[in-house]
BAFI-3210 file (N, C-alpha, C; in Angstrom, 3 decimals, decimal comma, padded with zeros to 6 digits):
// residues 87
n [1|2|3|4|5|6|7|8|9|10|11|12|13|14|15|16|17|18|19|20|21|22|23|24|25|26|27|28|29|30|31|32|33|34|35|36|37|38|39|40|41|42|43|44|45|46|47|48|49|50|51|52|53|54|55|56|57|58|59|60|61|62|63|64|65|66|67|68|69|70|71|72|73|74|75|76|77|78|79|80|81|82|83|84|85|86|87]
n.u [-015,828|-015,212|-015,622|-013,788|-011,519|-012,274|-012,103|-010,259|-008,342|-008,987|-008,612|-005,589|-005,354|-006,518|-004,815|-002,118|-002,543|-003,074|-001,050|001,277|000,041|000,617|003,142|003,952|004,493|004,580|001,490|001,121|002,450|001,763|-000,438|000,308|001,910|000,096|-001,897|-000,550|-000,296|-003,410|-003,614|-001,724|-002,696|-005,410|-004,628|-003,390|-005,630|-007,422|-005,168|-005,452|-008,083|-008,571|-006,946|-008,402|-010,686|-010,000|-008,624|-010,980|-012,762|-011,133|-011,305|-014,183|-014,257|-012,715|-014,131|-016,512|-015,589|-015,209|-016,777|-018,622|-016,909|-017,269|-019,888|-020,014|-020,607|-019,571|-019,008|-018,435|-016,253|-014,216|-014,240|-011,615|-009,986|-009,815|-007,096|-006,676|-006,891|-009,690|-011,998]
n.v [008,462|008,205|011,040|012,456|011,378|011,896|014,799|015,152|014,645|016,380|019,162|018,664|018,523|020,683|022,446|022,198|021,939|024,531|026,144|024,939|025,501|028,628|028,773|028,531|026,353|023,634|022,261|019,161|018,219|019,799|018,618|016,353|016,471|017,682|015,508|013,500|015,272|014,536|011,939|012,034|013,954|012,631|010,598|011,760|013,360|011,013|009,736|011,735|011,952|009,388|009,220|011,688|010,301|008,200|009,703|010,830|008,544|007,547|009,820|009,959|007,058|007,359|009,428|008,451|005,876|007,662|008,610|006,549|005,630|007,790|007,847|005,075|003,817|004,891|003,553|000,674|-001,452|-001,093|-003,306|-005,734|-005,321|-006,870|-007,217|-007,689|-006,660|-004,636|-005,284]
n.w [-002,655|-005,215|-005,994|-005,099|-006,498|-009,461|-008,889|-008,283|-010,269|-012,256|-011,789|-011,652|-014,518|-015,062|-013,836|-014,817|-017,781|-018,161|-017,373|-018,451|-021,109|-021,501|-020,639|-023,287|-024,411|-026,975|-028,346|-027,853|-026,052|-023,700|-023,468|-022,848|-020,650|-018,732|-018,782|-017,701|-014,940|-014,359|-013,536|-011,490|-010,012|-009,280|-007,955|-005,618|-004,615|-003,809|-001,827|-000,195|000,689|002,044|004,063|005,626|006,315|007,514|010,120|010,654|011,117|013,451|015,800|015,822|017,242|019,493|020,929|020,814|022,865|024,726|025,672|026,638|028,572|030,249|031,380|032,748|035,759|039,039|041,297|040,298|038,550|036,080|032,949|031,962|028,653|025,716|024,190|021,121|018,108|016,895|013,753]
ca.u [-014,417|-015,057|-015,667|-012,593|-010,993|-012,514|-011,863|-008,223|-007,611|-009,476|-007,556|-004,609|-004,997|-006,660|-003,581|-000,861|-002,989|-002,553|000,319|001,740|000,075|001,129|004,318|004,207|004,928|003,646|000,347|001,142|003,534|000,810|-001,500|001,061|001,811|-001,881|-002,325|000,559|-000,944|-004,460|-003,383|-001,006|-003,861|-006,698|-004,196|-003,504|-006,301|-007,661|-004,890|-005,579|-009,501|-008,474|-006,563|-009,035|-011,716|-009,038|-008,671|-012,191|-012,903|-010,826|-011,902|-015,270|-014,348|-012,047|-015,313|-017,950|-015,187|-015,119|-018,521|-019,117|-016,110|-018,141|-020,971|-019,777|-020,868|-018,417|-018,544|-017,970|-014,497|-013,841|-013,908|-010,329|-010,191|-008,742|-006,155|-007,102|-007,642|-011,407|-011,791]
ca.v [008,457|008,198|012,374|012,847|011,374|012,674|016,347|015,665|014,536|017,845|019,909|018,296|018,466|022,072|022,978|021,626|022,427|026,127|026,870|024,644|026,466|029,920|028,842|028,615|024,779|022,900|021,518|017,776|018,731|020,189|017,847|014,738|016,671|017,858|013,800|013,056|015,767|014,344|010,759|012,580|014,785|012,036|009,541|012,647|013,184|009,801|009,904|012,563|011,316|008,355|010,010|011,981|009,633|007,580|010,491|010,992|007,635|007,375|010,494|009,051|006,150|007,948|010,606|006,721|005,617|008,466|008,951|005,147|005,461|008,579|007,210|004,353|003,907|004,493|001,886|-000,485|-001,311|-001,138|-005,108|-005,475|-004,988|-007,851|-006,724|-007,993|-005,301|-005,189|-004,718]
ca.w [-002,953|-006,238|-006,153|-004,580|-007,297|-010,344|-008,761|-008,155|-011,595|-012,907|-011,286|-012,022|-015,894|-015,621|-013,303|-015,893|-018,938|-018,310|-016,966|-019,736|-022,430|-020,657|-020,770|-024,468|-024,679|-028,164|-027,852|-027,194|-024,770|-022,883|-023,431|-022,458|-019,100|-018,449|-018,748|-016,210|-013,828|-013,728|-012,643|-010,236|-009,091|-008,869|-006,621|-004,449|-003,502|-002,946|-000,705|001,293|001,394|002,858|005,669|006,177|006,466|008,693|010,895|011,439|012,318|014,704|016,455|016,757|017,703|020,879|021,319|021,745|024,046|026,201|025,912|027,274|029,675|031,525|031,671|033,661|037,474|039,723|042,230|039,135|038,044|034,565|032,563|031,084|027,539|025,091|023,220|020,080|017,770|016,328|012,590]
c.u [-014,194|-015,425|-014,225|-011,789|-010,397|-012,136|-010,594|-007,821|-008,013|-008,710|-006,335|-004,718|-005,369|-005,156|-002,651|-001,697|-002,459|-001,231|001,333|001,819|000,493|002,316|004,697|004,703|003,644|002,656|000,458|002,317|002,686|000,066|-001,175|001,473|000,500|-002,237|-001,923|-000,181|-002,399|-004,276|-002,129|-002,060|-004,825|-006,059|-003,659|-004,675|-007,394|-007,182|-005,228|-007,176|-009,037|-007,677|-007,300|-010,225|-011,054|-009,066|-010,184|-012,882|-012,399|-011,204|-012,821|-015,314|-013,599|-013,313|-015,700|-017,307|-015,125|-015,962|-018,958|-018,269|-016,947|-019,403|-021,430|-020,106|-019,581|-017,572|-018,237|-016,871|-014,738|-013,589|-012,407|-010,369|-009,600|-008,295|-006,182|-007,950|-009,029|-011,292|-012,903]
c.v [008,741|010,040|012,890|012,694|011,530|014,302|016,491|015,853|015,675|018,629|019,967|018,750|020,010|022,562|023,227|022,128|024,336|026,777|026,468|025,633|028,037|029,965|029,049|027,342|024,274|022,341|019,843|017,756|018,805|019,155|016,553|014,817|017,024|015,987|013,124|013,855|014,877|012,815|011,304|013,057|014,071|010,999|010,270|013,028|012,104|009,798|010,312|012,311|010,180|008,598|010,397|011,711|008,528|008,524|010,673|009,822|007,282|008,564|010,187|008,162|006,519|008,196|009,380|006,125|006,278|008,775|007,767|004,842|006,791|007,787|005,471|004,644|003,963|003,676|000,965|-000,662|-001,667|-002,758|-004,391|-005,852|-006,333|-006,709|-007,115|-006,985|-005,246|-004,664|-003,956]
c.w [-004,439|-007,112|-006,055|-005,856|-008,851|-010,005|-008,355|-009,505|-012,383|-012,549|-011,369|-013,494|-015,712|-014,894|-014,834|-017,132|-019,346|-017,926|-017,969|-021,155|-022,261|-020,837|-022,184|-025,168|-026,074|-027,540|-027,356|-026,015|-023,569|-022,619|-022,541|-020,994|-018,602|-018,142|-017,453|-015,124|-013,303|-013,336|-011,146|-009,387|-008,443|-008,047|-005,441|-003,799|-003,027|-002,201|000,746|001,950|002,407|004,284|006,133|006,928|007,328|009,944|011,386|011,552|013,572|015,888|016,656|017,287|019,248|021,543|021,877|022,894|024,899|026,929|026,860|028,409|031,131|032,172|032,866|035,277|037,990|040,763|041,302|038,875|036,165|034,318|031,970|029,982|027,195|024,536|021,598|019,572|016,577|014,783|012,097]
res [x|x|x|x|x|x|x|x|x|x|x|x|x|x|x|x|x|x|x|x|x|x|x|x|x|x|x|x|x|x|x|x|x|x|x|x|x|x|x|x|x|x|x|x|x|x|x|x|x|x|x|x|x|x|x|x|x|x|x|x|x|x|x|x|x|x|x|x|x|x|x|x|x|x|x|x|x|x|x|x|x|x|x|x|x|x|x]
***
């Protein structure tokens, strides 16, 4: 995670760094938004890691259930689940 979030905040300051100085903005100008971008950039994409790494647990965790629901005999009846959700 801790990739994810060093390569947002890079991206973020190189983003804003250049397009800043491109624009023709004084140097601390640049520098003070370049700053703002890379904490913008490095809690975006923590974000989106963590979705994503949300999202693909739960797909495996569907896939092991479906996988363990085939695999079931069929004269058997299915146990009934608790409802209590597992952490």
């Amino acid at each position: 995670m801790k990739y994810f979030l060093l390569l947002g905040g890079f991206i973020g300051f190189v983003v804003a760094f250049v397009s800043g100085w491109h624009a023709g903005n004084p140097p601390a100008v640049v520098l003070r938004d370049s700053t703002v971008a890379c904490f913008v950039g490095g809690m975006l994409f923590r974000l989106l890691h963590s979705a994503f790494i949300s999202g693909l647990r739960a797909k495996l965790s569907d896939r092991s259930q479906m996988d363990a629901a085939s695999e079931m005999p069929e004269d058997e009846e299915p146990r009934p689940r608790s409802r209590r959700r597992r952490a």
